[in-house]
N, C-alpha and C positions, 0 to 999 in steps of 0.2 A: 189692653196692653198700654204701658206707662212708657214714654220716652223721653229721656234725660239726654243734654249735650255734656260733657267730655269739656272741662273748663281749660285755659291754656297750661294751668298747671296740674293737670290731669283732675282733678274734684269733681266729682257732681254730687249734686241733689237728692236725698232721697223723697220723694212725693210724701207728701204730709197723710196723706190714705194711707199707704205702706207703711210709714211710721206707726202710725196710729194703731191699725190691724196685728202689728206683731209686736207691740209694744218695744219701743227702741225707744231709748232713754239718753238725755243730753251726756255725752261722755262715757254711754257704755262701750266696751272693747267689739270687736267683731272683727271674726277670723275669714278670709279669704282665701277660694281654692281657685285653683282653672280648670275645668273641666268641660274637655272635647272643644276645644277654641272659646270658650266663653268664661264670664266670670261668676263665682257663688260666692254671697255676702251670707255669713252665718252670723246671728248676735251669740256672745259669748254668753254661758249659763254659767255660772258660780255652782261648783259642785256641791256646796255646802246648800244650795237650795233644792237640791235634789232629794235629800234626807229624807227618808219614809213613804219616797213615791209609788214605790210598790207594796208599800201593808196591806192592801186591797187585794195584791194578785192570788188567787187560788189556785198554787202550783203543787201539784200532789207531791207526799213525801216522797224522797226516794230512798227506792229500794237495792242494796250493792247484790250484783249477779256471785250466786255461787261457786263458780272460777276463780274469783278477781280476789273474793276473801282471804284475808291472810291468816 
């Protein structure tokens, strides 16, 4: 575990390991939640790079139930 101090105008540091590992880029956005007294630093994903990340999945067709048929 990494331990950063809380500057007097509230900034800290992210550890240059942490950067590096999750790839955090000079100037990318990142969204922050609280959860259960603590804080969550999410990096932002640009939707647009999401495009075709699931071409891979092999999700069986589906099939509409008998009932529901119009």
């Amino acid at each position: 575990m990494t331990t950063v101090t809380v500057s007097p105008k509230f900034q800290v540091v992210i550890p240059k390991k942490v950067r590096e590992r999750i790839g955090l880029r000079v100037g990318q956005k990142i969204h922050i939640f609280e959860l259960d007294n603590s804080v969550l630093l999410v990096p932002h994903v640009p939707i647009e790079s999401m495009r075709g990340f699931l071409k891979d999945l092999n999700i069986p067709p589906f099939e509409r139930e008998l009932d529901r048929e119009l």
